[in-house]
C-alpha positions as CSV (number, residue, x, y, z in Angstrom):
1,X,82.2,22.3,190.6
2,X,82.8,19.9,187.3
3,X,80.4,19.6,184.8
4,X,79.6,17.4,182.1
5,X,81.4,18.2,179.1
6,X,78.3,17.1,176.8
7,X,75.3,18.8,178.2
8,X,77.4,21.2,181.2
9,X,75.2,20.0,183.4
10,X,76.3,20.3,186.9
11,X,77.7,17.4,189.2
12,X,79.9,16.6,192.3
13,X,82.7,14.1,191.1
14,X,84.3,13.1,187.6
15,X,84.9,9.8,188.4
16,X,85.4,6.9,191.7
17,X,89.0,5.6,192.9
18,X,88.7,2.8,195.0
19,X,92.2,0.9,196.3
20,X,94.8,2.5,194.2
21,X,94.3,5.6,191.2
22,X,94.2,3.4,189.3
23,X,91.3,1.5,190.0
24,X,88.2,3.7,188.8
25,X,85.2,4.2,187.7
26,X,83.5,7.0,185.6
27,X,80.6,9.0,186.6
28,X,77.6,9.2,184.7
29,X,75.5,12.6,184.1
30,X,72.2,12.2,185.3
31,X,70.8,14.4,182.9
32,X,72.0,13.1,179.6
33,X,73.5,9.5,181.3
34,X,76.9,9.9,179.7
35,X,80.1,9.6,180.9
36,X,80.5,13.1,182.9
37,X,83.7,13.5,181.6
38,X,86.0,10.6,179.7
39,X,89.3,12.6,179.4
40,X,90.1,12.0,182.7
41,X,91.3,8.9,181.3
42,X,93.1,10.4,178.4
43,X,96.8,11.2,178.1
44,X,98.0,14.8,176.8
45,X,98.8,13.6,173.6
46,X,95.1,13.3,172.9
47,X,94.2,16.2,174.5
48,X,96.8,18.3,172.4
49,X,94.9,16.8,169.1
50,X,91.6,17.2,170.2
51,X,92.6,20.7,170.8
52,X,93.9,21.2,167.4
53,X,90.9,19.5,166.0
54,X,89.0,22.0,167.9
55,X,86.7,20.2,170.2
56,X,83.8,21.4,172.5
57,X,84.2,18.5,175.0
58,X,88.3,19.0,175.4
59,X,87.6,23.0,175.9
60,X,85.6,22.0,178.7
61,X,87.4,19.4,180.1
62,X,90.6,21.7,180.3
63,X,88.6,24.8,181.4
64,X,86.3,23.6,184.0
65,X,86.9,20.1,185.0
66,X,90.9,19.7,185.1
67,X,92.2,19.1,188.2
68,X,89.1,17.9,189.9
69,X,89.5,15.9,192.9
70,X,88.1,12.3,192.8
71,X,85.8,11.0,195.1
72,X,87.3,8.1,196.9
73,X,85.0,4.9,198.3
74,X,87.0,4.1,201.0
75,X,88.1,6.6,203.5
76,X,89.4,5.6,207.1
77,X,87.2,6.5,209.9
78,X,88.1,9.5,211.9
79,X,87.8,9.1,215.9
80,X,86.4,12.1,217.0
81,X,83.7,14.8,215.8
82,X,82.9,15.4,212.4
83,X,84.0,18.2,210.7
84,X,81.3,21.3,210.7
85,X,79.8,22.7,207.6
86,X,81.6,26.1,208.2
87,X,85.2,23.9,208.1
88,X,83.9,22.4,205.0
89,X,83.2,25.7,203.4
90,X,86.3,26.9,204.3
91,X,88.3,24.2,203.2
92,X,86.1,24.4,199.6
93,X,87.2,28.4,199.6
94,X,90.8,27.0,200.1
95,X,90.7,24.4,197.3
96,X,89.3,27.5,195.1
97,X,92.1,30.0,195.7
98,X,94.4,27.4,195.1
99,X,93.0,26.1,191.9
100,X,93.1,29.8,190.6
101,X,96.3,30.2,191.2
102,X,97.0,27.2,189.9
103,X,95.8,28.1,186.9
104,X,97.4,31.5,186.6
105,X,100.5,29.6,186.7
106,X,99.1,27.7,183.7
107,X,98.2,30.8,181.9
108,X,101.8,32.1,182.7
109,X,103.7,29.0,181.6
110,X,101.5,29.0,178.2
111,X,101.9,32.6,177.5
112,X,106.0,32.0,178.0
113,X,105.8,29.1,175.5
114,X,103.2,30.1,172.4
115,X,104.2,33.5,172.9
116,X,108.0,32.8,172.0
117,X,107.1,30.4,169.3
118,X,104.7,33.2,167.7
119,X,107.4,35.4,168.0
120,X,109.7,32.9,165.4
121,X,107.5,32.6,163.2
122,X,107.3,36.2,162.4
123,X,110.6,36.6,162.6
124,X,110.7,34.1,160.0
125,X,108.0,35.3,158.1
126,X,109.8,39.1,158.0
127,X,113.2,37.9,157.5
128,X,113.1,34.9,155.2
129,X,116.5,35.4,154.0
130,X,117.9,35.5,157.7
131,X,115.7,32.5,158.6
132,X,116.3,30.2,155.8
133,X,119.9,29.4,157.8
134,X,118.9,29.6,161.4
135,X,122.9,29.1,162.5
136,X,123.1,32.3,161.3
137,X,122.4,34.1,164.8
138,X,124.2,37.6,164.9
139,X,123.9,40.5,167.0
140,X,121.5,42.1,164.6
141,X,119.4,39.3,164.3
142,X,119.2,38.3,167.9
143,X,117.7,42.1,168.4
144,X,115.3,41.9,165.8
145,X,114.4,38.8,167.6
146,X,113.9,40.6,171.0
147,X,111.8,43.4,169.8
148,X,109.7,40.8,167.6
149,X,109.5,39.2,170.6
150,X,108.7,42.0,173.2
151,X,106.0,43.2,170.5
152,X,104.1,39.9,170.5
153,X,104.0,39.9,174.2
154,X,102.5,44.0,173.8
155,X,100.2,43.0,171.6
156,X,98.7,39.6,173.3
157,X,98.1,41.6,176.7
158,X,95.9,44.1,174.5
159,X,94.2,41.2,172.8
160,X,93.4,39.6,176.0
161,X,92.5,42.8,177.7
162,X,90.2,44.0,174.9
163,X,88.6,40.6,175.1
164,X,88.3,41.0,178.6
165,X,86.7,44.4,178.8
166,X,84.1,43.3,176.1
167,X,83.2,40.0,178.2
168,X,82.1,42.0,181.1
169,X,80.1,44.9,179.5
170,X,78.0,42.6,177.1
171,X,74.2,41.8,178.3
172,X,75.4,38.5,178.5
173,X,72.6,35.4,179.7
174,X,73.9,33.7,183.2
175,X,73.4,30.3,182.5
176,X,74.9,27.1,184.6
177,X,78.5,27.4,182.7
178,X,78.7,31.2,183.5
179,X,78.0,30.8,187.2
180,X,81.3,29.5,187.0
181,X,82.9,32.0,184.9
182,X,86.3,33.2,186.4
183,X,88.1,36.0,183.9
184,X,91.3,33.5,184.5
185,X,89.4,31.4,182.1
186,X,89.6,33.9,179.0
187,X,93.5,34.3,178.2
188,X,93.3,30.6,179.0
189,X,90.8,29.5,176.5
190,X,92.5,32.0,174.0
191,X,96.1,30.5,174.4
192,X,94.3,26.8,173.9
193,X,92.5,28.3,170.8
194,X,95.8,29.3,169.4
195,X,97.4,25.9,169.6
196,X,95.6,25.0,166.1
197,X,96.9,28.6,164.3
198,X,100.4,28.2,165.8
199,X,100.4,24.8,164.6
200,X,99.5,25.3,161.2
201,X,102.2,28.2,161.2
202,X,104.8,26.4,162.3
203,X,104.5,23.5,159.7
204,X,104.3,26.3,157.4
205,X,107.3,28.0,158.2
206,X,109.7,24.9,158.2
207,X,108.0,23.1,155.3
208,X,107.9,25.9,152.8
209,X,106.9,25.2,149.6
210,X,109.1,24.6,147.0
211,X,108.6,27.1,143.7
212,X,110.9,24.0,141.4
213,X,111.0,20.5,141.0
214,X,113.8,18.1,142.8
215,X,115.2,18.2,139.0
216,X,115.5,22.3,139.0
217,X,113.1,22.6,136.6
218,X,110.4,24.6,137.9
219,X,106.8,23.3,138.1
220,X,104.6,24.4,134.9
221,X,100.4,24.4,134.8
222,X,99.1,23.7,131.9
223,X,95.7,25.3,131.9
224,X,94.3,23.8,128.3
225,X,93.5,21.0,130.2
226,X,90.3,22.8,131.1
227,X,87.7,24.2,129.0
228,X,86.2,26.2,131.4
229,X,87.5,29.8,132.0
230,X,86.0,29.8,135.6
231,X,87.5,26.3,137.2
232,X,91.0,27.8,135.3
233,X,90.3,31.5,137.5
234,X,89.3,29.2,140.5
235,X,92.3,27.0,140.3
236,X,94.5,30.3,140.0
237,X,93.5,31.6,143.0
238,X,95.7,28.5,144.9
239,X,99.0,30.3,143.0
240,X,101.8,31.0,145.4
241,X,102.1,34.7,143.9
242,X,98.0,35.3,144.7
243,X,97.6,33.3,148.3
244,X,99.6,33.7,151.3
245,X,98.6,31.1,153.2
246,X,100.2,32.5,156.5
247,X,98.1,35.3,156.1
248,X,94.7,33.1,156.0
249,X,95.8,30.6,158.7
250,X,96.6,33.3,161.7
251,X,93.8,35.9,160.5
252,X,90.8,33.8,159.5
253,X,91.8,30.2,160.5
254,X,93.1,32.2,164.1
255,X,89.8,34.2,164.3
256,X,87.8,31.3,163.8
257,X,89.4,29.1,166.5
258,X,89.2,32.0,169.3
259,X,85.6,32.6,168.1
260,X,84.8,28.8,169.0
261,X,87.2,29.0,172.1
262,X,85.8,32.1,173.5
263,X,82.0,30.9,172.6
264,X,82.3,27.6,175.5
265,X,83.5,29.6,178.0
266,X,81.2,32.8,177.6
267,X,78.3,30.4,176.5
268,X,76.6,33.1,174.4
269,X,75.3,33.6,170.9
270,X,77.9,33.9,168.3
271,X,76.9,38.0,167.3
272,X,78.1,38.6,171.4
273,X,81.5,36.4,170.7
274,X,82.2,38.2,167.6
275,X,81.7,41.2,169.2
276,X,84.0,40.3,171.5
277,X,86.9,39.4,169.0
278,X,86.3,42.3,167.2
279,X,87.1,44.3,170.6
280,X,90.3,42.8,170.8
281,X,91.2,43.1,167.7
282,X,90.8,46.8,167.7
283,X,93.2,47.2,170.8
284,X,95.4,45.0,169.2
285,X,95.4,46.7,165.6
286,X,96.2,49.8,167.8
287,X,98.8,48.9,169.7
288,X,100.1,47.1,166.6
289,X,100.8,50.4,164.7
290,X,102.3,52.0,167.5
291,X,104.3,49.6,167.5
292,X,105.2,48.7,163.8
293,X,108.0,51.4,162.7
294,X,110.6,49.8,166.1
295,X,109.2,46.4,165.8
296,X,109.8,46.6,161.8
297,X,112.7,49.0,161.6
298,X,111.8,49.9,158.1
299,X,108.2,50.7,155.9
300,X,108.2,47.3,154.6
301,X,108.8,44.9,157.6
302,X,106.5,47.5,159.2
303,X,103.4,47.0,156.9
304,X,104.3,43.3,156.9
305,X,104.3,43.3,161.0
306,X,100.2,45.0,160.3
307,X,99.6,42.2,158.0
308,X,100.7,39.5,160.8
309,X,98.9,41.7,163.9
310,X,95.4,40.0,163.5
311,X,95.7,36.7,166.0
């Protein structure tokens, strides 16, 4: 059943379609008497930015109330009797099944895409000399590339199934959003979550910032401008040498995002949701060091590959 992405209150239809699809009309919640859901009238491109942005009302829009069926004002009559509340049931059961496995296909077809890309930008991350010419595809580099990618996929099913584990041990309150709770809806939310992080990384690893000027001459602070020995410390800490802003973007930025994610769909208090994390994280920092020494093939790539394993 849909809810209302503002309050989550329950209700039977998004919106109306009368003549043709569209022709509609929104419903209204009649517990906060807003729009049930206005997304159904939004295209994917802002959808994909309101994900990014990080938006309650587009987590539960995707998660809940995505593929909902409309109700339609004019229906032809049927000659005949009426169908019996047992067929009705059993066509809702059918409607169910199909919209999980619907969405399984989802989670598959997400997991095929973000996984891959998360995969590049590792690979670029460990091998910066390889990737600064990507027509430089060998042998050697295309295996680095499959085991890269092979341990991204590892580690995201221990994530998930960490997360997984944790959601269904915790003394967790039912409330009206968890009578609907499916544990379809967990890698689902997480792989939404991550469309902000893998984002952020990609821009970071095509855009990289240049250490010189377009002249040559490489770029010079000047720290007499300020008096203060603290803002000159503070303004230090920005240095390319002292912050790696991959690092902060997939582990706190990344952490942050599934935290928010996983917190709609679980509807709990924020100590159970970063328990939760926490859980996954641990199977993931696991598997993560198994896998490390083949991933990496040396000490260094290695430790990098631990630095990179937080989501």
């Amino acid at each position: 059943m849909p809810i209302c992405i503002t309050c989550t209150h329950s209700i039977s239809h998004l919106y109306t379609v009368y003549e043709s699809a569209y022709n509609l009309r929104l419903e209204q919640c009649s517990k906060c008497l807003k729009f049930a859901d206005p997304y159904v009238e939004h295209d994917s491109l802002t959808l994909l930015l309101d994900l990014i942005l990080l938006k309650r009302e587009v987590y539960r829009h995707l998660i809940y109330n995505r593929g909902t069926e409309p109700r339609k004002s004019l229906r032809k009559s049927k000659t005949g009797l009426e169908e019996s509340q047992e067929d009705e049931h059993k066509l809702a059961a059918t409607k169910n099944r199909q919209r999980e496995k619907d969405r399984w296909w989802l989670i598959l077809k997400l997991a095929c895409g973000l996984i891959t890309v998360d995969a590049f930008i590792r690979w670029a991350q460990l091998n910066p000399e390889i990737s600064a010419d990507v027509s430089r595809w060998t042998v050697e580099t295309n295996i680095i590339f499959l085991r890269i990618l092979v341990g991204c996929l590892i580690e995201t099913i221990a994530f998930h199934g960490g997360v997984m584990f944790a959601s269904r041990i915790l003394p967790i309150e039912i409330s009206g959003v968890r009578q609907q709770f499916k544990f379809s809806l967990i890698p689902l939310t997480i792989f939404y979550s991550s469309l902000t992080k893998l984002f952020l990384l990609f821009l970071l690893t095509i855009w990289r910032p240049s250490a010189s000027k377009p002249g040559g001459s490489p770029y010079y602070w000047d720290p007499s401008y300020y008096s203060s020995s603290l803002v000159t410390h503070a303004l230090e800490i920005w240095d390319e040498d002292k912050l790696d802003r991959e690092w902060v973007v997939r582990n706190v930025l990344g952490g942050m995002a599934t935290g928010f994610g996983l917190r709609v769909v679980l509807d709990c208090h924020p100590v159970f949701t970063t328990v939760v994390i926490l859980v996954g994280w641990l199977a993931k920092t696991v598997v993560a060091g198994l896998l490390k020494n083949w991933v990496g093939g040396d000490e260094y790539s290695g430790d990098q590959w631990m630095a990179y394993s937080i989501p």
